[in-house]
mmJSON file of the N, C-alpha and C atoms, coordinates in Angstrom:
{"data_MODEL":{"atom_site":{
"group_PDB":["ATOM","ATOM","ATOM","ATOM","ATOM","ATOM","ATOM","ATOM","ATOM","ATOM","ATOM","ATOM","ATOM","ATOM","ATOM","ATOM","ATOM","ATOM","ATOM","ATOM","ATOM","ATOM","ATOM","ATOM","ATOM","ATOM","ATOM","ATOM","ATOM","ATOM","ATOM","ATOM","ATOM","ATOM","ATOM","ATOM","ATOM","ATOM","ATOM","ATOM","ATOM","ATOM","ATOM","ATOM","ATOM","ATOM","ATOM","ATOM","ATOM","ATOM","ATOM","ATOM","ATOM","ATOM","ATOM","ATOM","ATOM","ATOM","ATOM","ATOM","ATOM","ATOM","ATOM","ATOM","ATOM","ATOM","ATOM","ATOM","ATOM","ATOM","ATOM","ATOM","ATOM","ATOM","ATOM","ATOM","ATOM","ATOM","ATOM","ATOM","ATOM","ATOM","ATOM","ATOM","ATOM","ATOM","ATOM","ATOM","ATOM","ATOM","ATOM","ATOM","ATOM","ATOM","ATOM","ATOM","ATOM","ATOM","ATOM","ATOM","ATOM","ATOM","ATOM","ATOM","ATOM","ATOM","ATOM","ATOM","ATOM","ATOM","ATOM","ATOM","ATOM","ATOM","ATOM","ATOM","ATOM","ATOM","ATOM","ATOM","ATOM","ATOM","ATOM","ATOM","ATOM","ATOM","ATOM","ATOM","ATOM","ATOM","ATOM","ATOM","ATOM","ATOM","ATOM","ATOM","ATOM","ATOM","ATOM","ATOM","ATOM","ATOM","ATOM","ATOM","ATOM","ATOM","ATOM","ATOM","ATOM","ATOM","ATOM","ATOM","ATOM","ATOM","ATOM","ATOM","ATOM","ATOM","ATOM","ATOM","ATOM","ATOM","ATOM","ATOM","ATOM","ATOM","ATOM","ATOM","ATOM","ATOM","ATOM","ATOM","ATOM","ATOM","ATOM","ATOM","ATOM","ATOM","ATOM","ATOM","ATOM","ATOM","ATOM","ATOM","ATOM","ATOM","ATOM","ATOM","ATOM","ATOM","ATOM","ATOM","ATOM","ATOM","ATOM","ATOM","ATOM","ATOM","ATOM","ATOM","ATOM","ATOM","ATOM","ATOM","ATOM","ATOM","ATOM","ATOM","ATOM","ATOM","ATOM","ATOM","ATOM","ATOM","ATOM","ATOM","ATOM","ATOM","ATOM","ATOM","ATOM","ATOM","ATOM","ATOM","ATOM","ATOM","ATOM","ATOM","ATOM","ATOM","ATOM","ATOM","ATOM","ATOM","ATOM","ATOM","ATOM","ATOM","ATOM","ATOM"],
"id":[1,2,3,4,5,6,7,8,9,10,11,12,13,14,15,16,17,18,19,20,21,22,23,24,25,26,27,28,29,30,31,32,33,34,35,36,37,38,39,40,41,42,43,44,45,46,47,48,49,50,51,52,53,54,55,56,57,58,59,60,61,62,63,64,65,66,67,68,69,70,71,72,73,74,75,76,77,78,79,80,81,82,83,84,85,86,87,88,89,90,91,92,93,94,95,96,97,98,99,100,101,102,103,104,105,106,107,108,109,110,111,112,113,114,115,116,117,118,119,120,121,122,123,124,125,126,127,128,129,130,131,132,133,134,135,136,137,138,139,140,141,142,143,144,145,146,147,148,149,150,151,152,153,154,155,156,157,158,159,160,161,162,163,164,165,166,167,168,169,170,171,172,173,174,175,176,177,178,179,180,181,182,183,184,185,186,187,188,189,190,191,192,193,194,195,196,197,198,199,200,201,202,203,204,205,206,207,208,209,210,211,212,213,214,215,216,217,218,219,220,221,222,223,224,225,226,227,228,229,230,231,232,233,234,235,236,237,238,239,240],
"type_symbol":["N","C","C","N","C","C","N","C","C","N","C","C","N","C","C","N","C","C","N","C","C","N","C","C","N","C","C","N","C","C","N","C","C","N","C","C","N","C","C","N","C","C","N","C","C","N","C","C","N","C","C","N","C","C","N","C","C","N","C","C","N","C","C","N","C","C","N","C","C","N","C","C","N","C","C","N","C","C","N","C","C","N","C","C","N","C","C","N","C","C","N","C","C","N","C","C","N","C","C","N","C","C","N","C","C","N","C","C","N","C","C","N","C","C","N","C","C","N","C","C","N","C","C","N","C","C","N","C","C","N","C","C","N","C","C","N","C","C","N","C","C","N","C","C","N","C","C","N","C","C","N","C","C","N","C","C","N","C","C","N","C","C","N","C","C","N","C","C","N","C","C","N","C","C","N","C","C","N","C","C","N","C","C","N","C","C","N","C","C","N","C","C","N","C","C","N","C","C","N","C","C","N","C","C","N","C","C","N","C","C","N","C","C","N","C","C","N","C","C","N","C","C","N","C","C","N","C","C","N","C","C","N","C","C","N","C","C","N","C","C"],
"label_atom_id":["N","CA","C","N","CA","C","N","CA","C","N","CA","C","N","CA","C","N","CA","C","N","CA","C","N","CA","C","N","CA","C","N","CA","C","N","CA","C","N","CA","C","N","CA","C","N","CA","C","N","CA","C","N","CA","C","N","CA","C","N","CA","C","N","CA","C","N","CA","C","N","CA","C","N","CA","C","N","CA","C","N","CA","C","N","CA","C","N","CA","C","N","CA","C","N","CA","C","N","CA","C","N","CA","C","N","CA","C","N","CA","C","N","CA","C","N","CA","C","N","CA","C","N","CA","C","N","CA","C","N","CA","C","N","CA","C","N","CA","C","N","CA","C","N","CA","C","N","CA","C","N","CA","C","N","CA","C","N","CA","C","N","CA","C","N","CA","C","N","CA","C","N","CA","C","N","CA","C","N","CA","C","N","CA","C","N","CA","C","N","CA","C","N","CA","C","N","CA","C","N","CA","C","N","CA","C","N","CA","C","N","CA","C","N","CA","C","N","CA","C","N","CA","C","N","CA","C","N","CA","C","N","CA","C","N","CA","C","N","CA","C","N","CA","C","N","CA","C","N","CA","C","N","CA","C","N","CA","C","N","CA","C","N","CA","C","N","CA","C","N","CA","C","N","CA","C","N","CA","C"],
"label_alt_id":[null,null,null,null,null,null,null,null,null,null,null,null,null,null,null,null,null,null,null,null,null,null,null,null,null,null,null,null,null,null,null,null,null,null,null,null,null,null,null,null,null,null,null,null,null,null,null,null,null,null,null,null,null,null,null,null,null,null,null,null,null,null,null,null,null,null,null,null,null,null,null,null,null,null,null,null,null,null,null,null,null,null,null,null,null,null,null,null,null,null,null,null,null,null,null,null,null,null,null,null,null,null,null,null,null,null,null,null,null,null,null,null,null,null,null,null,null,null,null,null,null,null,null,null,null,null,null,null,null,null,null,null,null,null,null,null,null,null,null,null,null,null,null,null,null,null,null,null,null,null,null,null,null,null,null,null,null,null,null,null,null,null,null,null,null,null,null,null,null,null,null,null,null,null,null,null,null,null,null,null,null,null,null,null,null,null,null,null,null,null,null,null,null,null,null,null,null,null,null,null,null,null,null,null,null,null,null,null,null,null,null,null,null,null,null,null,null,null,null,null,null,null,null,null,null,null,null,null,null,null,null,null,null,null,null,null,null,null,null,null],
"label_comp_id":["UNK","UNK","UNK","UNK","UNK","UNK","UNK","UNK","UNK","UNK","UNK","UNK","UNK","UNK","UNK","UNK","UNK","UNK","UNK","UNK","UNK","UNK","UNK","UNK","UNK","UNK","UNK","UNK","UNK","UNK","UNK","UNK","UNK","UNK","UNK","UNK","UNK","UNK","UNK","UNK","UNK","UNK","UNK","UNK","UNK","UNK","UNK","UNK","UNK","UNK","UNK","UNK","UNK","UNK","UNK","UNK","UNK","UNK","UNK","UNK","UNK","UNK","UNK","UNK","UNK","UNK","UNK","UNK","UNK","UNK","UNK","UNK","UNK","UNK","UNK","UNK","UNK","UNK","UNK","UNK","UNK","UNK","UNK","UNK","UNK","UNK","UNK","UNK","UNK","UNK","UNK","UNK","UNK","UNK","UNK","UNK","UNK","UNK","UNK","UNK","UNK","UNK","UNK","UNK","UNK","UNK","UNK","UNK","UNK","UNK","UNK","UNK","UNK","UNK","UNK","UNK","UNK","UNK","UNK","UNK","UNK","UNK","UNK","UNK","UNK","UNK","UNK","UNK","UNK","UNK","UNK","UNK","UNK","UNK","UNK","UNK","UNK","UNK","UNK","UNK","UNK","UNK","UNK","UNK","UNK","UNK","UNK","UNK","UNK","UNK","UNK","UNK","UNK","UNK","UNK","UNK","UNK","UNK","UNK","UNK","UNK","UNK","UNK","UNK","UNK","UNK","UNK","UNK","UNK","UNK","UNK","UNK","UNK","UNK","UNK","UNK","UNK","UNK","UNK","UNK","UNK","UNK","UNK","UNK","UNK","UNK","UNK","UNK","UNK","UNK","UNK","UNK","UNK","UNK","UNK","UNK","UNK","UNK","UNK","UNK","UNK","UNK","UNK","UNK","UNK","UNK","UNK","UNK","UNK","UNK","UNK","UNK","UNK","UNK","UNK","UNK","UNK","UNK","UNK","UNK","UNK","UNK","UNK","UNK","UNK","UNK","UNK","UNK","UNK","UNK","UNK","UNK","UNK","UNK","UNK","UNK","UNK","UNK","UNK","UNK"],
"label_asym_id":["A","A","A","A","A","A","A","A","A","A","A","A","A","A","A","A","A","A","A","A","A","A","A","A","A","A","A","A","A","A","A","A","A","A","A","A","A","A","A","A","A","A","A","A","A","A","A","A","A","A","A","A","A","A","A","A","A","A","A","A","A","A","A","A","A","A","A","A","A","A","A","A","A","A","A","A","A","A","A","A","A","A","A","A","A","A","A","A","A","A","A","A","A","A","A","A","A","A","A","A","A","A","A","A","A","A","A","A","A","A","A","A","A","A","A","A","A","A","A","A","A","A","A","A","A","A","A","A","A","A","A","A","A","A","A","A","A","A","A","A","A","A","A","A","A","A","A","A","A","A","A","A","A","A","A","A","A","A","A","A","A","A","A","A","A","A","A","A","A","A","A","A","A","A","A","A","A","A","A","A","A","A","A","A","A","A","A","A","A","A","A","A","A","A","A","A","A","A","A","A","A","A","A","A","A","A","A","A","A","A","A","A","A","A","A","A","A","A","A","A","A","A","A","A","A","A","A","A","A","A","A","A","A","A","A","A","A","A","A","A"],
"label_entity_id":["1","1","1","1","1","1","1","1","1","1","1","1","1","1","1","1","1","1","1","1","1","1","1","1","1","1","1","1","1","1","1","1","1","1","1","1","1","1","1","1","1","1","1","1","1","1","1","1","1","1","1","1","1","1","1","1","1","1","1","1","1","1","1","1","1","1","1","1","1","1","1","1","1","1","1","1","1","1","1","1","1","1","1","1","1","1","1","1","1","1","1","1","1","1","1","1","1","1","1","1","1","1","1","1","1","1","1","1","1","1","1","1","1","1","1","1","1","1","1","1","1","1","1","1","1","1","1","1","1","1","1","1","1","1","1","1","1","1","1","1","1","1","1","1","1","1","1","1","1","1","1","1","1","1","1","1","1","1","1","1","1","1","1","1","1","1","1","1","1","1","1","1","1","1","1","1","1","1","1","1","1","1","1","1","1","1","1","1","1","1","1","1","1","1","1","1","1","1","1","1","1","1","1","1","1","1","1","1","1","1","1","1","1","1","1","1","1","1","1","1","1","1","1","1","1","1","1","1","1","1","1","1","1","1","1","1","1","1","1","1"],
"label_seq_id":[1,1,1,2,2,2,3,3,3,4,4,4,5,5,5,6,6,6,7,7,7,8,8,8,9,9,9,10,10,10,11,11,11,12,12,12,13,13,13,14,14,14,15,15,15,16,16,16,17,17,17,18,18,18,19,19,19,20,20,20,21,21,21,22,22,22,23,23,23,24,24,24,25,25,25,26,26,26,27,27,27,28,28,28,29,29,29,30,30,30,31,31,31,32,32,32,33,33,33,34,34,34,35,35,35,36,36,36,37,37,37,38,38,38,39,39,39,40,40,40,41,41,41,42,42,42,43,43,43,44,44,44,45,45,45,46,46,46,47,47,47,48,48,48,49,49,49,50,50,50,51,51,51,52,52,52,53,53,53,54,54,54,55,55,55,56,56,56,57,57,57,58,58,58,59,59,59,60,60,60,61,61,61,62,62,62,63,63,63,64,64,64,65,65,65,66,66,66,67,67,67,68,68,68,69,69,69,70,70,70,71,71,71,72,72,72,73,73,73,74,74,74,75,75,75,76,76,76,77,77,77,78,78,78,79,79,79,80,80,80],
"pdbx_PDB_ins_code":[null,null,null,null,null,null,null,null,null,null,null,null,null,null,null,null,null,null,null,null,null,null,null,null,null,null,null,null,null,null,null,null,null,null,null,null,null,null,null,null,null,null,null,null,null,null,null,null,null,null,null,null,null,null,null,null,null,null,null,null,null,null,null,null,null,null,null,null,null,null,null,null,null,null,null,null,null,null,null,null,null,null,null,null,null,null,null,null,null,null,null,null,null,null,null,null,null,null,null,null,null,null,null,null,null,null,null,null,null,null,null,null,null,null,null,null,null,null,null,null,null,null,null,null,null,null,null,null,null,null,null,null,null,null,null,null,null,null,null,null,null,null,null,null,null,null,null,null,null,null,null,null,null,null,null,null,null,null,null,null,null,null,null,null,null,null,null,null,null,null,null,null,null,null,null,null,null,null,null,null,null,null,null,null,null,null,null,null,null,null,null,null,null,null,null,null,null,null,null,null,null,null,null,null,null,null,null,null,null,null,null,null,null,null,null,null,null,null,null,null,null,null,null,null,null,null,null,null,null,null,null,null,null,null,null,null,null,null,null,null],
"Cartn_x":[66.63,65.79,65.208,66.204,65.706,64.082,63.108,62.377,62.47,63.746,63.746,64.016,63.249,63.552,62.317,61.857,60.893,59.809,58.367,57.747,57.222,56.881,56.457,57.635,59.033,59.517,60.091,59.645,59.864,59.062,57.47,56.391,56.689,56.332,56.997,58.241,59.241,60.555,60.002,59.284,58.85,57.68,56.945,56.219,57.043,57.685,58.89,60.068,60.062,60.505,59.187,58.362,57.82,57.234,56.791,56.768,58.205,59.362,60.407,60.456,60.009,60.162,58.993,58.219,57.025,57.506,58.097,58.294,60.032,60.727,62.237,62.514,61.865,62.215,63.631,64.637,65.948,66.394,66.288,67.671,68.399,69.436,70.025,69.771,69.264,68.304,66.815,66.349,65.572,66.144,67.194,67.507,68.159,68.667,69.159,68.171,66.909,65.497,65.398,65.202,64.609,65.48,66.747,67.797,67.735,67.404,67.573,65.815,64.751,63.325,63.346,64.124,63.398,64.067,64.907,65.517,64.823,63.884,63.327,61.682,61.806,60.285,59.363,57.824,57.602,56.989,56.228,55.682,57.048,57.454,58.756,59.526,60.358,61.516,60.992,60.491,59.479,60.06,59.059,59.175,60.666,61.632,62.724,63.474,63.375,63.776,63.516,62.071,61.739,61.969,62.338,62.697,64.702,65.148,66.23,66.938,65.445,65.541,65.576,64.575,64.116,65.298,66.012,67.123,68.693,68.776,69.403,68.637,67.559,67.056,67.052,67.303,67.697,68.585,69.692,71.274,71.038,71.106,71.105,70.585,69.532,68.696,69.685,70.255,70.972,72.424,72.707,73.837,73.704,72.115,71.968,71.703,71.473,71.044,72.437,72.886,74.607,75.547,75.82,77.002,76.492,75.356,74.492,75.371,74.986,75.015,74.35,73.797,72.323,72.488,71.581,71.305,71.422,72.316,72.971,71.327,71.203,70.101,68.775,68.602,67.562,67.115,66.042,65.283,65.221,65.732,65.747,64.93,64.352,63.328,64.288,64.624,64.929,63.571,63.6,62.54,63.207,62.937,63.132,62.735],
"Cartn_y":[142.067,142.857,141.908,141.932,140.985,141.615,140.293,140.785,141.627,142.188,142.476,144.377,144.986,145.91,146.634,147.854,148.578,147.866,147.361,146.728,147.591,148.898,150.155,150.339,149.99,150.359,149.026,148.553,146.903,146.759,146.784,147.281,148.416,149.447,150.47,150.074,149.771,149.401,148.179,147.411,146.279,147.072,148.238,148.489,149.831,149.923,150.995,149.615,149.156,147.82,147.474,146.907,146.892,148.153,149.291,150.437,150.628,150.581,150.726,149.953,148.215,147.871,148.459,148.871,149.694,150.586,151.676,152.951,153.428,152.955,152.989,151.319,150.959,149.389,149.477,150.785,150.552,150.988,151.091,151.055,149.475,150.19,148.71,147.568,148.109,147.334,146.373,147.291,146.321,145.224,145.896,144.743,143.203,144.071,142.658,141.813,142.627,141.242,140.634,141.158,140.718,139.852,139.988,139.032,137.476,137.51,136.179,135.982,136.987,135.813,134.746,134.571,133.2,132.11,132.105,131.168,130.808,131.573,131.287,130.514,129.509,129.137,129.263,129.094,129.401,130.936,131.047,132.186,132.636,131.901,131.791,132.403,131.936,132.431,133.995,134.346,135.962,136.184,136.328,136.895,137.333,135.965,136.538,137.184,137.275,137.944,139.735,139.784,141.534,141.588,140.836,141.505,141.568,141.178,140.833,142.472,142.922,144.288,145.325,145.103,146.036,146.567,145.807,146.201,146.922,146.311,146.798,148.314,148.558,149.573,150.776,150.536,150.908,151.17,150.55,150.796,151.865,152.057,152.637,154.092,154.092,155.483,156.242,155.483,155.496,156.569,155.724,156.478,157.87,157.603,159.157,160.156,159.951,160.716,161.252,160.699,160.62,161.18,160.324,161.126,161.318,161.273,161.466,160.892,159.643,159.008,158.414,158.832,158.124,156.791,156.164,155.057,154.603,153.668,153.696,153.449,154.171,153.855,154.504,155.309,155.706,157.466,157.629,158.377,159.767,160.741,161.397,162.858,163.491,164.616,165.615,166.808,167.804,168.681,169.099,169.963,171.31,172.57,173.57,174.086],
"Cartn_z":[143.061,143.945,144.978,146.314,147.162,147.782,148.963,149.365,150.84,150.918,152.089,151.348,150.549,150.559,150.396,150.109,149.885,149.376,149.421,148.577,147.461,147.77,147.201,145.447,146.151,144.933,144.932,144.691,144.012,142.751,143.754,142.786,141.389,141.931,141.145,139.911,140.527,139.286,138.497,138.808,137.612,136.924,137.098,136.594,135.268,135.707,135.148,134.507,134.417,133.169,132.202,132.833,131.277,130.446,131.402,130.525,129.601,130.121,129.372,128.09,128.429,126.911,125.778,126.418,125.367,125.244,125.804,125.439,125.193,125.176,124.858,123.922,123.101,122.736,122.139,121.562,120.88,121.701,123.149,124.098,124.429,125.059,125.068,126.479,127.666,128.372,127.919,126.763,125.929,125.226,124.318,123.498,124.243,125.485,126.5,126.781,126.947,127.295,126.435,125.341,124.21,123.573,123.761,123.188,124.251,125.632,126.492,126.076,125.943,125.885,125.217,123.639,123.155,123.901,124.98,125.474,126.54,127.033,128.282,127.879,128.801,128.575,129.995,130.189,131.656,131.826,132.335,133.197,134.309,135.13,136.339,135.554,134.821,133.826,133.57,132.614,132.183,133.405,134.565,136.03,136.335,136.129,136.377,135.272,134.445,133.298,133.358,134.112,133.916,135.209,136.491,137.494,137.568,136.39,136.016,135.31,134.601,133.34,134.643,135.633,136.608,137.689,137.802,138.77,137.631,136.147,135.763,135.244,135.153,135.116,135.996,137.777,138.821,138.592,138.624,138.595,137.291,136.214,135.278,135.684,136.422,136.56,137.63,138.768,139.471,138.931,138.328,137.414,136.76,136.038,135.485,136.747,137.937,138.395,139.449,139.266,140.336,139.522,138.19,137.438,135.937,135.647,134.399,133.102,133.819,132.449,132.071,130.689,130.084,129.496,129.818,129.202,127.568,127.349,125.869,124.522,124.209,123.191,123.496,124.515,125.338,124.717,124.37,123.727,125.092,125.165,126.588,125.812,127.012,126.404,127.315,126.9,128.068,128.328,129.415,130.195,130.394,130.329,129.759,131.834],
"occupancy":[1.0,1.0,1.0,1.0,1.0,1.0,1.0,1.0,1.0,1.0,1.0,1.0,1.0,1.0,1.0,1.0,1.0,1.0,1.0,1.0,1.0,1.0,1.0,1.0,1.0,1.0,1.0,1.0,1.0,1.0,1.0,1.0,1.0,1.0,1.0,1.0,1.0,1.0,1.0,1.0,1.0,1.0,1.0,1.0,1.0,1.0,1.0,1.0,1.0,1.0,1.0,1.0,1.0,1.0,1.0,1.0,1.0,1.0,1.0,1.0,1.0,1.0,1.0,1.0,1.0,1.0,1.0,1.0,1.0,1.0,1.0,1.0,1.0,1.0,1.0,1.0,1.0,1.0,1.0,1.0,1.0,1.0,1.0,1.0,1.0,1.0,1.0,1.0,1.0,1.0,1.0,1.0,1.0,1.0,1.0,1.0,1.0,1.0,1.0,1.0,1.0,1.0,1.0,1.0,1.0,1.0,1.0,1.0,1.0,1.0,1.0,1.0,1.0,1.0,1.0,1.0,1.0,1.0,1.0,1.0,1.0,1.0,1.0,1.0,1.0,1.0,1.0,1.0,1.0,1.0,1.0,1.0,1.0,1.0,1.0,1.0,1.0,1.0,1.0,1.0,1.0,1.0,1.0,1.0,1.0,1.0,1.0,1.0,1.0,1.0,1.0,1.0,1.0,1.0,1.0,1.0,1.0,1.0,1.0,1.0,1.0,1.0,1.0,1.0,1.0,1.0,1.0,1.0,1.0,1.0,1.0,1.0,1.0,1.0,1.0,1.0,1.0,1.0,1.0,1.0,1.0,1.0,1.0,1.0,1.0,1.0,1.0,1.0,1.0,1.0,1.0,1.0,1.0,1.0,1.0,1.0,1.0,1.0,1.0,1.0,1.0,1.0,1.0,1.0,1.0,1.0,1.0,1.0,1.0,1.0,1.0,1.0,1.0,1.0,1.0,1.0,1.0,1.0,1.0,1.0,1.0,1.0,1.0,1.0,1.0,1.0,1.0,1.0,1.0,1.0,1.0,1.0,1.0,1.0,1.0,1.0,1.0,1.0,1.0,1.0],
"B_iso_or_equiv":[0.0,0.0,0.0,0.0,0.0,0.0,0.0,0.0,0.0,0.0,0.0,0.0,0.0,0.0,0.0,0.0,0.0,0.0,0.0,0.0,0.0,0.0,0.0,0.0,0.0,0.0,0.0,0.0,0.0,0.0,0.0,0.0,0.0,0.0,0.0,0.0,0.0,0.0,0.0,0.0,0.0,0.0,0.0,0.0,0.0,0.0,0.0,0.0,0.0,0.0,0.0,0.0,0.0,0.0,0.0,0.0,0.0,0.0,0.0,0.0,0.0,0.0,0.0,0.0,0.0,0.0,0.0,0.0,0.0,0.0,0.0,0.0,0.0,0.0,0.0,0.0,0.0,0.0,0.0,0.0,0.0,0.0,0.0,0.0,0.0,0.0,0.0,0.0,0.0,0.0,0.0,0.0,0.0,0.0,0.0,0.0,0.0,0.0,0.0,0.0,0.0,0.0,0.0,0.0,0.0,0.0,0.0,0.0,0.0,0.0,0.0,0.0,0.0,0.0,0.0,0.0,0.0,0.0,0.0,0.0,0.0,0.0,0.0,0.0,0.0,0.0,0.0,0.0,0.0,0.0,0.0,0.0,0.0,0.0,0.0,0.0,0.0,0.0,0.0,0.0,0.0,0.0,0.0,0.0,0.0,0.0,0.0,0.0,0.0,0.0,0.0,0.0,0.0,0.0,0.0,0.0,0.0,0.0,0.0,0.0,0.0,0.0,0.0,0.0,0.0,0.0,0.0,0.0,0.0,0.0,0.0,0.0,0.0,0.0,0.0,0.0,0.0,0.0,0.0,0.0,0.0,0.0,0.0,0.0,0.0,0.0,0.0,0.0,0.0,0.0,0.0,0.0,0.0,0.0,0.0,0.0,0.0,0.0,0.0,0.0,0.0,0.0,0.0,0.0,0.0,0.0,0.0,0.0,0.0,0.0,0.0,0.0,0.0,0.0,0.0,0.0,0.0,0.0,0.0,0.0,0.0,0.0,0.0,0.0,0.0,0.0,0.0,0.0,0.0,0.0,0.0,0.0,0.0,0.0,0.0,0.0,0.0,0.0,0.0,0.0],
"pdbx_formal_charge":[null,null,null,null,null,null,null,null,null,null,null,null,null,null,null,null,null,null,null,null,null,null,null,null,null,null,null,null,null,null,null,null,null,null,null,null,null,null,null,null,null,null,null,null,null,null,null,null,null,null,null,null,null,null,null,null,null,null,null,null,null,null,null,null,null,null,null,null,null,null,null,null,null,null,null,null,null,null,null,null,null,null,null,null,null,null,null,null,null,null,null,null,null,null,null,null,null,null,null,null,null,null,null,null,null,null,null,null,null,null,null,null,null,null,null,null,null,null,null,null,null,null,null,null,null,null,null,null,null,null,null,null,null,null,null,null,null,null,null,null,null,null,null,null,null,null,null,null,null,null,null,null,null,null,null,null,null,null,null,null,null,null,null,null,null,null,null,null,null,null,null,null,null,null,null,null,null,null,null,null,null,null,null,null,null,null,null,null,null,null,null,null,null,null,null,null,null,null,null,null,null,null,null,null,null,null,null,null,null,null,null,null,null,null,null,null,null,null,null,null,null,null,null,null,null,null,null,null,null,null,null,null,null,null,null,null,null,null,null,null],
"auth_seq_id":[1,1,1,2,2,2,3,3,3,4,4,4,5,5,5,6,6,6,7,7,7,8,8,8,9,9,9,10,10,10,11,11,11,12,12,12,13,13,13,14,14,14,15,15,15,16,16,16,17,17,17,18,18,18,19,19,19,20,20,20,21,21,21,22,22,22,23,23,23,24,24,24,25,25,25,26,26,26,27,27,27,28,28,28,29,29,29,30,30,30,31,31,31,32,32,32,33,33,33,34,34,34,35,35,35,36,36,36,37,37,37,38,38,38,39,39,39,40,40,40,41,41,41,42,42,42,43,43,43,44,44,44,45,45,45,46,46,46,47,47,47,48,48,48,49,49,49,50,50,50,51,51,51,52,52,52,53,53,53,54,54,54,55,55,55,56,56,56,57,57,57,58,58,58,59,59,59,60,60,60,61,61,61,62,62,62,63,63,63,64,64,64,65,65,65,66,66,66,67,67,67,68,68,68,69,69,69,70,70,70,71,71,71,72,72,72,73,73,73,74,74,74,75,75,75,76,76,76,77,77,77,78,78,78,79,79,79,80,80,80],
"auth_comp_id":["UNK","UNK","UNK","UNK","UNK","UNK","UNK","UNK","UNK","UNK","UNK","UNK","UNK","UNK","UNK","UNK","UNK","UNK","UNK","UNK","UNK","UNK","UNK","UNK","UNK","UNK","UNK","UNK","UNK","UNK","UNK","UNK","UNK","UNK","UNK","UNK","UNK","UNK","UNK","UNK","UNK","UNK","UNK","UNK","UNK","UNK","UNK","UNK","UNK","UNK","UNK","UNK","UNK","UNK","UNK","UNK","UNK","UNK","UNK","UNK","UNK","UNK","UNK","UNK","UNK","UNK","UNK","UNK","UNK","UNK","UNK","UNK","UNK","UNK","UNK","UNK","UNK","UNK","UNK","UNK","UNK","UNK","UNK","UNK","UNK","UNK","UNK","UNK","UNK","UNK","UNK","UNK","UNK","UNK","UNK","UNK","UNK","UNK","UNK","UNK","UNK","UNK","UNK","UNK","UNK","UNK","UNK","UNK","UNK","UNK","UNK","UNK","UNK","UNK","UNK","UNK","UNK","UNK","UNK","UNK","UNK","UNK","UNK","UNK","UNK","UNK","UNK","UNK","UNK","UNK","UNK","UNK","UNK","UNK","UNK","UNK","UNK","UNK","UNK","UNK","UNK","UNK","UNK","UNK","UNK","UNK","UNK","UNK","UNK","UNK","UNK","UNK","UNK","UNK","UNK","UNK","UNK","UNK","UNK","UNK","UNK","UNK","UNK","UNK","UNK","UNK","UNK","UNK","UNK","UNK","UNK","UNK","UNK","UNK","UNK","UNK","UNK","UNK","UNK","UNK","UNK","UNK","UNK","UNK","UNK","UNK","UNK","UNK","UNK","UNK","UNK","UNK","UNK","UNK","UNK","UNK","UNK","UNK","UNK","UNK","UNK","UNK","UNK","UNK","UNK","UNK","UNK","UNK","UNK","UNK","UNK","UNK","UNK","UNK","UNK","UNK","UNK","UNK","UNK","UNK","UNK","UNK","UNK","UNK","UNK","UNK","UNK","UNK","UNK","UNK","UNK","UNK","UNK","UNK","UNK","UNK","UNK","UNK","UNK","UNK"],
"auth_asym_id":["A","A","A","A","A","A","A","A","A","A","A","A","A","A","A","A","A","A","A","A","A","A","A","A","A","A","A","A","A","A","A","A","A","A","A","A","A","A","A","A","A","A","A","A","A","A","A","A","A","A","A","A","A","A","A","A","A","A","A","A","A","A","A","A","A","A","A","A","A","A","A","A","A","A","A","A","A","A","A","A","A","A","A","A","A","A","A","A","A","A","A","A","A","A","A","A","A","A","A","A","A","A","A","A","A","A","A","A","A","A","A","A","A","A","A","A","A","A","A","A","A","A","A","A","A","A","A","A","A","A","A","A","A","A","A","A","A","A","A","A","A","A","A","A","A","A","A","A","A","A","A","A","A","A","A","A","A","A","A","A","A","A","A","A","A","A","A","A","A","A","A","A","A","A","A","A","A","A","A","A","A","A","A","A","A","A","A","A","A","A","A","A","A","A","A","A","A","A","A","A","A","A","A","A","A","A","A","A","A","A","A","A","A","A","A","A","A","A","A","A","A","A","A","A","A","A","A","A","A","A","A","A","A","A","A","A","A","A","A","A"],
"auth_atom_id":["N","CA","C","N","CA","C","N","CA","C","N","CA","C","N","CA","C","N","CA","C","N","CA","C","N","CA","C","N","CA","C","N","CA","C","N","CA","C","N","CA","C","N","CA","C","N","CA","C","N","CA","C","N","CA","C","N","CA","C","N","CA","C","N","CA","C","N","CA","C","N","CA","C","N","CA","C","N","CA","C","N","CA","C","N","CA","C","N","CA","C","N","CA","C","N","CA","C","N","CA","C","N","CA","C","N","CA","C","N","CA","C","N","CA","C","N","CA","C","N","CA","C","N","CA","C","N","CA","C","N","CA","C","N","CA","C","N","CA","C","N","CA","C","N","CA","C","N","CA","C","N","CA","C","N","CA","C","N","CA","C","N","CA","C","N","CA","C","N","CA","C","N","CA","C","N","CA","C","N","CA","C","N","CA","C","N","CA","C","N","CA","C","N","CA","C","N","CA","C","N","CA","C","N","CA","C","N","CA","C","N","CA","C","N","CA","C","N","CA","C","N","CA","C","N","CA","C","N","CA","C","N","CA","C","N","CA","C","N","CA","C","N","CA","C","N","CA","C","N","CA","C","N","CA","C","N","CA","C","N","CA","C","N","CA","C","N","CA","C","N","CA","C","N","CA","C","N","CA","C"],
"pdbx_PDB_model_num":[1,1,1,1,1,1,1,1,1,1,1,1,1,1,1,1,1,1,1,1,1,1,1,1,1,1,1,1,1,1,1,1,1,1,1,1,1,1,1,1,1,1,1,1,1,1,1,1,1,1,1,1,1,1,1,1,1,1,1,1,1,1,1,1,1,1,1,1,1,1,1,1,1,1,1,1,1,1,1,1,1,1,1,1,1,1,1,1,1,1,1,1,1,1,1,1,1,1,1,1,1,1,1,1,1,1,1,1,1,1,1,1,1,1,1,1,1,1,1,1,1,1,1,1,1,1,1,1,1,1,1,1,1,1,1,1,1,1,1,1,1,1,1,1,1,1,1,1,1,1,1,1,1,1,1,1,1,1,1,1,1,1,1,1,1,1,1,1,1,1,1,1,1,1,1,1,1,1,1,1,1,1,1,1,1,1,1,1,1,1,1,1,1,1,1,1,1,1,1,1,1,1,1,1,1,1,1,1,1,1,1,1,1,1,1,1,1,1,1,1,1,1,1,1,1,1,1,1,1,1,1,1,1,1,1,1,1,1,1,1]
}}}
């Protein structure tokens, strides 16, 4: 997520990554963080790690919303 794009949803999508690892933790975008953190040391590293979750989180939402495909492991509610 370069800085030449929306700052609004830059903001926004890192804030929609770490809600994700709190609130979906057995999808498989979680388990990808959670599998590279103990390797990372640093505040810098983290940073790039959830702005790392945040764009594959994009692409992913992206998908459900284009050719609906859900996210592998992801807890989905239907709305009536």
């Amino acid at each position: 997520m370069s800085k030449a794009g929306n700052p609004r949803l830059r903001k926004t999508m890192l804030r929609v990554a770490w809600l994700w690892l709190i609130h979906q933790p057995q999808s498989a975008p979680a388990r990808w963080y959670r599998q590279r953190l103990p390797g990372m040391s640093g505040k810098a590293a983290r940073k790039r790690l959830i702005v790392a979750l945040a764009r594959k989180l994009f692409v992913a939402l992206w998908k459900l919303t284009r050719a609906g495909i859900v996210i592998e492991g992801a807890a989905m509610k239907t709305f009536a």
